[in-house]
DRENGUSE-472656 format. One record per atom (N, C-alpha, C): z, x, y; residue in one letter. Coordinates in steps of 0.05 Angstrom, whole numbers, plus 5000, padded with zeros to 4 digits. Layout:
ZXYA;...
//
This chain:
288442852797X;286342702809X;283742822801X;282142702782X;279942852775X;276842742788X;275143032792X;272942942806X;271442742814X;269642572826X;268942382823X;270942112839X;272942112835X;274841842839X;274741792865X;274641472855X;273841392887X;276641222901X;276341342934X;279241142946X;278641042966X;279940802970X;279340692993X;275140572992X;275840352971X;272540282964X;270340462961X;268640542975X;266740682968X;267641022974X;269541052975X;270741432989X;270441492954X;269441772957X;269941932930X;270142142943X;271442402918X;271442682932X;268742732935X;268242992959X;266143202965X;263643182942X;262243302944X;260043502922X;260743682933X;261043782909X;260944142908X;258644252919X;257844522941X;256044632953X;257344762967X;255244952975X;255845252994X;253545203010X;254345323035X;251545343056X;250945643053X;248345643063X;247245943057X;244945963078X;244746203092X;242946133115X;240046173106X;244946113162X;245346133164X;246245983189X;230548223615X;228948453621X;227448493594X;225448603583X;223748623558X;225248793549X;225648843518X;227149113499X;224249163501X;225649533492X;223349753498X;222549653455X;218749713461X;217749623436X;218049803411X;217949913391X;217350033378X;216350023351X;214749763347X;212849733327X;214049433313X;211449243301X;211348963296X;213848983276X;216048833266X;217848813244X;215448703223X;216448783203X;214648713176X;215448753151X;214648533132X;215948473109X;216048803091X;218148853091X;218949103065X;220549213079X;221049163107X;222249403128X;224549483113X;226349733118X;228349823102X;231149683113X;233049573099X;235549503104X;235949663111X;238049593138X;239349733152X;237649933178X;235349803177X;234049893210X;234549663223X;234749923245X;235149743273X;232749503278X;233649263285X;232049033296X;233048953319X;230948853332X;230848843361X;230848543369X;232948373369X;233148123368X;233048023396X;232447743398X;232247543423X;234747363410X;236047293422X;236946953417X;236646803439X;235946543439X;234846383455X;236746173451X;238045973484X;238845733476X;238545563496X;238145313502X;238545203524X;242045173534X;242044923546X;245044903548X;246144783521X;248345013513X;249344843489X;252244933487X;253944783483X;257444743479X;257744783455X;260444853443X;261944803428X;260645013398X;261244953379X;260445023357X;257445133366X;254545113377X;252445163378X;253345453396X;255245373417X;255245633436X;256945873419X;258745823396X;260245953386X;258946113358X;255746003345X;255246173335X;253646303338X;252846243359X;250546473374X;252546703393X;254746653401X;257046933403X;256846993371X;257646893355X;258747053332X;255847303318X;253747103327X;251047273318X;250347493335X;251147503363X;250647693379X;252147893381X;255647813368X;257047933367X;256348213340X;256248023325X;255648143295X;252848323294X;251248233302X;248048423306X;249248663323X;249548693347X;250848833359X;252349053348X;253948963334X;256549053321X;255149313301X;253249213290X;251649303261X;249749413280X;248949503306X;247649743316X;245149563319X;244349333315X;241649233327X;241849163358X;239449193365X;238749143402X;238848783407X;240348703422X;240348533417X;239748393452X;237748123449X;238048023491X;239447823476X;239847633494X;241047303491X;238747263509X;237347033517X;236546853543X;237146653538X;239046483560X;240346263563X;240546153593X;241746003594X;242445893620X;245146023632X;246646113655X;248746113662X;251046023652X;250545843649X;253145623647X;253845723607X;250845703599X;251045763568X;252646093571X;251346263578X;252646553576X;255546543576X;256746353605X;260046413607X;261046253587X;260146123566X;261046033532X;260546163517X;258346273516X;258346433492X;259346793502X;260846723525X;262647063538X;261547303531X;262147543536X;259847793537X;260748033523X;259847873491X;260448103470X;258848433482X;260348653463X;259648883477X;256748893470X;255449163481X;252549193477X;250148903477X;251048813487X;250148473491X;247648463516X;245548433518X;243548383549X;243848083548X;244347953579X;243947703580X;241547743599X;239447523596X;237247433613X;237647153628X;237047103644X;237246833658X;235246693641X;235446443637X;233746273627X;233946023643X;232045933658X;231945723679X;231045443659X;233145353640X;232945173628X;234944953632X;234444703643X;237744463645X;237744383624X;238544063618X;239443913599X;237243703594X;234343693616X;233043483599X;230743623610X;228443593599X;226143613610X;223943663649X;223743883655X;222843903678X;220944053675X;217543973677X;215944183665X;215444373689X;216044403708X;216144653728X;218544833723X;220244683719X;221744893712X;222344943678X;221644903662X;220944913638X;218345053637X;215745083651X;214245313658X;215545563660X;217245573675X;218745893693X;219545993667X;221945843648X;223145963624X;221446003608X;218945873596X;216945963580X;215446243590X;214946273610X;213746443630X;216546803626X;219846633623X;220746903627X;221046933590X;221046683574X;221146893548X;219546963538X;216246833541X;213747003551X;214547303553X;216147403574X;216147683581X;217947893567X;220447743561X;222647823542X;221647883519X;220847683499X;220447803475X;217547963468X;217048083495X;214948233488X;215148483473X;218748613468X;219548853470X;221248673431X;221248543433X;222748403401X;221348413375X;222748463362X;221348403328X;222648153323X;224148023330X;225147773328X;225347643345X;225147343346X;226847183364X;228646943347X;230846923352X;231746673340X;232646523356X;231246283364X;232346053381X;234645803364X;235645743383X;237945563371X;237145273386X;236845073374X;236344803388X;232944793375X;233344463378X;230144463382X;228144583412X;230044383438X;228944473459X;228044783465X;230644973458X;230145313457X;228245393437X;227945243412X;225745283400X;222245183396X;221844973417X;219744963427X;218445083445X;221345103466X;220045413485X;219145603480X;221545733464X;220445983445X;217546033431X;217045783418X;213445723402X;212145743428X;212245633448X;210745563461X;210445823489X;211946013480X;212146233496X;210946423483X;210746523452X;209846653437X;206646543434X;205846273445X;202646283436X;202246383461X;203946403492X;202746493521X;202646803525X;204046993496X;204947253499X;202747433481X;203047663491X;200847823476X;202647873453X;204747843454X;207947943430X;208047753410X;207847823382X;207447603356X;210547713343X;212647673356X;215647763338X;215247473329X;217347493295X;217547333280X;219847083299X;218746893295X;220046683304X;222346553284X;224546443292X;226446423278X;228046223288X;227545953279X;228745723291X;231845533282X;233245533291X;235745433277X;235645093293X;235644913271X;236544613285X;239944533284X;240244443302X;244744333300X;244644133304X;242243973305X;243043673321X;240943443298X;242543243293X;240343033285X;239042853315X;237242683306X;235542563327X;237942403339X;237842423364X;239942223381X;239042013382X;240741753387X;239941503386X;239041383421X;237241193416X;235441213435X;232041233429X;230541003434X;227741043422X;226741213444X;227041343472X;225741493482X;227341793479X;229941783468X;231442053467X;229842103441X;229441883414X;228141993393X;225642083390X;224141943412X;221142083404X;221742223417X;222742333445X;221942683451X;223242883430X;225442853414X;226142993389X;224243053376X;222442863370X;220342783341X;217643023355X;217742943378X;215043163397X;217243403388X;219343483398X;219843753395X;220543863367X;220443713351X;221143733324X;218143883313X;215943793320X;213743823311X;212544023322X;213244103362X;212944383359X;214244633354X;216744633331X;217544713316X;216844803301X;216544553282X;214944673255X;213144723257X;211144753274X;207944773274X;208145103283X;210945163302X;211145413310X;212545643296X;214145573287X;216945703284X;216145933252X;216046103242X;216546223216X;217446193190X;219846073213X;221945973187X;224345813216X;225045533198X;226545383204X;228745393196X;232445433208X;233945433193X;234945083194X;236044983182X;237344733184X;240344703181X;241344623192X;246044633194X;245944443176X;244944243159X;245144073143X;242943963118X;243843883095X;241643893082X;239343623093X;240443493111X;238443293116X;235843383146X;237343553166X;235743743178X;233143893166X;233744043136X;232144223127X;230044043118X;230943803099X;229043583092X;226843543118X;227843463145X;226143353173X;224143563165X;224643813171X;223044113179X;221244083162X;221644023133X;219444003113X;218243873110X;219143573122X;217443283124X;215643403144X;216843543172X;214143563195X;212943783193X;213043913173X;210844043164X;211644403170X;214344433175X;215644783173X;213444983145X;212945143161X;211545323149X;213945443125X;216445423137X;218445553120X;221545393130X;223345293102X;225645123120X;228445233096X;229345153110X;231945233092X;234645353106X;237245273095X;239345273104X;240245353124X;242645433133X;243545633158X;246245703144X;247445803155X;249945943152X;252045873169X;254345693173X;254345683199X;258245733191X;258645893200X;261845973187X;264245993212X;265645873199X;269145843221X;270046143215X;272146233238X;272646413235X;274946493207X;275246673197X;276246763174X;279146813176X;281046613162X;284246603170X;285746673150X;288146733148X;289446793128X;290246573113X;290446613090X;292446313073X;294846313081X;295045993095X;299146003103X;300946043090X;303346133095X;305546153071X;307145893080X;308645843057X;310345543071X;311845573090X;312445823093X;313945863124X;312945813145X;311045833149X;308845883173X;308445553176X;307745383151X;306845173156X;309845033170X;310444983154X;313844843158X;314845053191X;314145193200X;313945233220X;312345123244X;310445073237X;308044963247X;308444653259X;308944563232X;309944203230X;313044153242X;314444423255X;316544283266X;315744303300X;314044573298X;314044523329X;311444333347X;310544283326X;307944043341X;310143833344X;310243713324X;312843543326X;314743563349X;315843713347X;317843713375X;315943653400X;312843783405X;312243843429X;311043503432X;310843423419X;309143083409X;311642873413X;314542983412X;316242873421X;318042723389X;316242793371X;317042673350X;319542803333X;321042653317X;322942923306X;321942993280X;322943283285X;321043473258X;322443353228X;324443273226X;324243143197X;324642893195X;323142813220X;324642413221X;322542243194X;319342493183X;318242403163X;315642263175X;314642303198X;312742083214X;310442303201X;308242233196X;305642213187X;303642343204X;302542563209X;300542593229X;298042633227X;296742523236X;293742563233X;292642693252X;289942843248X;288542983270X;285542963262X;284642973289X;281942933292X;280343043314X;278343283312X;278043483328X;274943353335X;274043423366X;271343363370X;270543323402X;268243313407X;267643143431X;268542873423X;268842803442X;268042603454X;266442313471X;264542253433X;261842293444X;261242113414X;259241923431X;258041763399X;257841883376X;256442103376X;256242243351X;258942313333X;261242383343X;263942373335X;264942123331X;264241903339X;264741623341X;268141593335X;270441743351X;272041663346X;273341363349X;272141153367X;272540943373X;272440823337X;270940813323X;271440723302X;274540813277X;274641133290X;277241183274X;280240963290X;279240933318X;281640753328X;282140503312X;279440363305X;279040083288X;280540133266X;280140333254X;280740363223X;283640493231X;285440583242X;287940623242X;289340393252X;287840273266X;288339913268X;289239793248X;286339773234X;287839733208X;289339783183X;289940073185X;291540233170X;294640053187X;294840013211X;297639913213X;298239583196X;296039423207X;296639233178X;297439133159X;297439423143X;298239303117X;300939603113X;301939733128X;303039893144X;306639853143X;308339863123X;310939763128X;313339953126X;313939973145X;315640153157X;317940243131X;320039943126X;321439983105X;320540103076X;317840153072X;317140273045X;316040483051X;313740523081X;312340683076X;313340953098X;315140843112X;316341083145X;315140973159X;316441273189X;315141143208X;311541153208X;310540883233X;307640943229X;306441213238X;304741233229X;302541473230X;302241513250X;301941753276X;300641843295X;298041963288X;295541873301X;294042003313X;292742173332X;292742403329X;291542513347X;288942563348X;287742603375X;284642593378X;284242893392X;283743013395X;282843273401X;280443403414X;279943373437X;277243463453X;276743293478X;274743293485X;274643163517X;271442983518X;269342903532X;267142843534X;267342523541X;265242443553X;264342243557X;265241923557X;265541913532X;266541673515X;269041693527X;271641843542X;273741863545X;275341593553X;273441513566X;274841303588X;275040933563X;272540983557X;272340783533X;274640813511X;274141023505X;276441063483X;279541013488X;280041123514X;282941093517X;284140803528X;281740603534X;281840303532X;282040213501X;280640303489X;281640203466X;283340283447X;285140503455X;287040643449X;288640463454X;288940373475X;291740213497X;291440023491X;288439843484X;288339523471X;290639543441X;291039703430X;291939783401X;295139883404X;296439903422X;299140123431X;301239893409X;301239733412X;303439523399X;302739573368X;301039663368X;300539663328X;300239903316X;298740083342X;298140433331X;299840613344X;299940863344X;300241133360X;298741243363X;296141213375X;293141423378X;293541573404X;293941763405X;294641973429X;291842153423X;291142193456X;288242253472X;290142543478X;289442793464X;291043013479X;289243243496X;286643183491X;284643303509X;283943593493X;282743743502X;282244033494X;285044203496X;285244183467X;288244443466X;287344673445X;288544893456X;287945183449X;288945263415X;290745053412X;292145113388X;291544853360X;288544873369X;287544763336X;288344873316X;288145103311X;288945233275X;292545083273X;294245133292X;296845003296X;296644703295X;295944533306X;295744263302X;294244133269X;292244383255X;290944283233X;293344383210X;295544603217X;297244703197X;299244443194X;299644363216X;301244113216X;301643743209X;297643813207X;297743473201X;298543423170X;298243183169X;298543103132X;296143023127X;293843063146X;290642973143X;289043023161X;287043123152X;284843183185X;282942933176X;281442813193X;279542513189X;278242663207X;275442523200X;272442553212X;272142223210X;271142133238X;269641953235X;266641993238X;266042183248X;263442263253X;261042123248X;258942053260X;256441883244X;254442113241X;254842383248X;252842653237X;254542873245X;253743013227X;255843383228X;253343513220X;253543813225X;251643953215X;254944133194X;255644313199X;257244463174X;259244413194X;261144253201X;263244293221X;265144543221X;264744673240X;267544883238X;269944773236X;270244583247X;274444493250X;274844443222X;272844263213X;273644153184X;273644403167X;272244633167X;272544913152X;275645043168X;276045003180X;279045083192X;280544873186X;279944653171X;282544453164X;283544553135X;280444613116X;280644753098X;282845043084X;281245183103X;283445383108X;285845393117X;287645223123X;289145083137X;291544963107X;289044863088X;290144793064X;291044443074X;290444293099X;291044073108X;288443923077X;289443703071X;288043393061X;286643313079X;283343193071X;281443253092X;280642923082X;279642683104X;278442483095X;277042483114X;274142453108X;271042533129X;269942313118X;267442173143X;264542053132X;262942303123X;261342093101X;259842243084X;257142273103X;257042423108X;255142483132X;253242793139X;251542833150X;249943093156X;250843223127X;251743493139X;252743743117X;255543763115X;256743483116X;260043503112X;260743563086X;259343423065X;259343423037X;259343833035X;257043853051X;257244133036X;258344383043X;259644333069X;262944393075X;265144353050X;265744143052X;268544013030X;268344093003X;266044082997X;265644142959X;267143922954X;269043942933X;270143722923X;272743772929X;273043892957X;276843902967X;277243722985X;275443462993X;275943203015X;275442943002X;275742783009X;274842533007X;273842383025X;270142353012X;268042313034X;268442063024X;268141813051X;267341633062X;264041553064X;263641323052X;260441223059X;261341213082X;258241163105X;258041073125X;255640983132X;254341003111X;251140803116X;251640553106X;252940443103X;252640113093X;254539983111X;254239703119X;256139623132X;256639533165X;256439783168X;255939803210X;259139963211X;259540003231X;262040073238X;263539903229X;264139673220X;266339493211X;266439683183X;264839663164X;264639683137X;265740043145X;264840173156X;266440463161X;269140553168X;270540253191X;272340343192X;273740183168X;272940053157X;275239943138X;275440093106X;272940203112X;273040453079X;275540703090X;274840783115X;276341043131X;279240953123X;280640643124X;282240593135X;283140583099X;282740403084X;282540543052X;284240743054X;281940913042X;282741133046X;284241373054X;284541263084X;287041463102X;290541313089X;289741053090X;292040953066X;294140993043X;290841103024X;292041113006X;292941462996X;291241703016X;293541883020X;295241963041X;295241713062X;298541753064X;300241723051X;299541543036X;302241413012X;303141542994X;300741772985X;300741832963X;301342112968X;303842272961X;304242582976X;303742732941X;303142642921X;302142842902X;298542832908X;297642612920X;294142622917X;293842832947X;296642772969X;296543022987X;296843372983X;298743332960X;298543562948X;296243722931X;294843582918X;292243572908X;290743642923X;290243572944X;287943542963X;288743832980X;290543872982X;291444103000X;290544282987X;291944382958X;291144552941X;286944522930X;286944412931X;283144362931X;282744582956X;283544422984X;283044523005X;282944813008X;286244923005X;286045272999X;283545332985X;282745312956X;280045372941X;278645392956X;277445222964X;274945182974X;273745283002X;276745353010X;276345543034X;274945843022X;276745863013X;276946192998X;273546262984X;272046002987X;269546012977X;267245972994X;268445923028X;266945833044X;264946193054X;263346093065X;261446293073X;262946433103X;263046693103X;264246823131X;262946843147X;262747063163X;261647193186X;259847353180X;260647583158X;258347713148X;257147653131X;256947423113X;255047213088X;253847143112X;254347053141X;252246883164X;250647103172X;251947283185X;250047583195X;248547713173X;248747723152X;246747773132X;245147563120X;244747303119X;243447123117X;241547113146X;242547153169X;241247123185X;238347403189X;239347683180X;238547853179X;236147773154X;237047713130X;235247613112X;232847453127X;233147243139X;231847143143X;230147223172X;230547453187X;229147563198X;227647803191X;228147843164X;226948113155X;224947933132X;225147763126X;224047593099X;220847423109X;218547563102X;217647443107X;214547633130X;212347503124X;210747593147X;210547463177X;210447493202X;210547383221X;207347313221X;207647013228X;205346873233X;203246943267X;200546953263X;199746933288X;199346733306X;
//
């Protein structure tokens, strides 16, 4: 299967790309461009409330700074701390920040990182929201630490959810040192609104071994059994990791396995395909109606938050994204490594996850009809096809083996707090 080829209408493999980033501490002089590798820096990380992947690499960064002998606070909210759990040598600060806008209490948090990073040569906020505070705490502070902003989110839909994005987007860039972006279309925003400095992030799954076929064929018998299915009856599994939540838009992968049953025939092709969906949120209740509108034609099973993703991705014959934005997904970098056949929308920074070991899906043309029926293509034509699964698997291994780690993120991130003069 050579580069380029397209399945399922408009699906072609990946582009090839790598991402690349990424109480007050007692003071002891401004950080400044030349400082020597390997001194101690005196970091902030800042976040509002944030789940999942956002809460997991701000542990991995606190973990890692820490680790490598820098001073490190977090300020977050409660609820954020018991997610991102309490790596050693770690300070947490309370940060009196919720989930939408309250300028009294959005005063108080500006007011406490105001006080916090008085003692920092850095701060790096995660979010826009954490990163407007941050700007907007550093013009209320006598303390000029280099500011250091990371975005994870595209603009949510909604013309009043988008313009307060577009306001906090702008006191960002008007604030921030340097912008990181989880996607190449993020870094683009930062530079359109005018970032003094923009460019990538680092954002890396944790680092796994390559399976042996034991392990896998281990793997694929006991999901199987626990799914009720039998391990060599030959049934097809799909997986699909995420919230639960427009932005994941799994409701459209239901459409398109819809129509993958269709054209779907048992006597040529086995039994039909199971899907699984993987995670919890919002959309739940919607989804599992239209799961159940579909039971006579699909198998889409709702299995909620389970602990044993790396096990369920060793086992599918495909991981799918329907996603309508990703910034670098971790699961899909753990489908990779996994060596699982990957079919994603072509979307945020998925492309530059996959390289050329998936097969990306348009998803701007069309509407959701035109998405799920390219997805559905596509998921088609490698089920059918167990040498383009073989292909794709072996891609997959590569391209893991080339993905960015923990310490390519903690030194990108370091780079980019040592890189650079801090603005007044």
């Amino acid at each position: 299967m050579g580069g380029g080829a397209r399945l399922g209408g408009r699906a072609r493999h990946a582009r090839p790309g790598r991402g690349v980033a990424g109480g007050a501490l007692p003071r002891t002089g401004r950080l400044a461009a030349g400082r020597g590798e390997g001194e101690q820096v005196k970091v902030l990380l800042v976040t509002a409330l944030v789940t999942g992947g956002v809460a997991a690499h701000v542990r991995m960064l606190a973990t890692g700074l820490a680790g490598s002998g820098h001073r490190v606070v977090v300020a977050c909210p409660a609820a954020t701390a018991h997610r991102i759990g309490p790596p050693e040598d770690v300070t947490y600060v309370p940060l009196p920040v919720g989930s939408r806008a309250r300028p009294a209490q959005d005063r108080r948090a500006v007011a406490v990182l105001a006080r916090t990073m008085a003692g920092a040569d850095v701060v790096h906020a995660h979010g826009l929201r954490a990163g407007a505070l941050a700007a907007t705490a550093r013009r209320a502070s006598r303390a000029r630490p280099r500011l250091v902003v990371t975005t994870h989110n595209a603009a949510p839909e909604g013309r009043a959810a988008r313009a307060v994005y577009a306001v906090l987007e702008q006191i960002v860039a008007h604030g921030a040192d340097l912008v990181l972006g989880v996607s190449p279309d993020l870094v683009d925003r930062a530079r359109r609104a005018g970032a003094r400095g923009a460019a990538p992030a680092v954002v890396p799954a944790a680092t796994r071994a390559v399976p042996t076929p034991e392990e896998r064929q281990d793997a694929r018998a006991r999901v199987r059994r626990g799914l009720g299915l039998d391990p060599g009856g030959g049934v097809r599994v799909l997986v699909t990791v995420g919230r639960l939540a427009a932005q994941k838009d799994q409701m459209t992968l239901v459409d398109a396995m819809e129509q993958v049953a269709t054209t779907w025939r048992r006597s040529v092709d086995g039994p039909p395909p199971v899907l699984l969906v993987v995670g919890e949120g919002p959309d739940r209740p919607a989804l599992e109606a239209r799961a159940a509108s579909t039971h006579e034609r699909t198998d889409v099973r709702l299995v909620g938050h389970r602990d044993d993703v790396p096990d369920l991705l060793l086992a599918a014959d495909v991981a799918i994204s329907s996603a309508r934005w990703e910034g670098q997904p971790v699961w899909l970098q753990e489908a990779l490594q996994a060596g699982t056949p990957v079919v994603a929308t072509d979307v945020g920074g998925t492309a530059t996850v996959l390289g050329d070991a998936g097969v990306l899906v348009d998803a701007a043309t069309g509407g959701r009809g035109g998405t799920a029926q390219r997805l559905a293509g596509a998921v088609s034509r490698v089920l059918r096809d167990e040498a383009l699964r073989s292909d794709l698997g072996a891609r997959a291994l590569v391209r893991a083996a080339g993905l960015p780690t923990a310490e390519d993120a903690l030194a990108a991130a370091l780079a980019a707090y040592l890189d650079g003069p801090t603005s007044a």
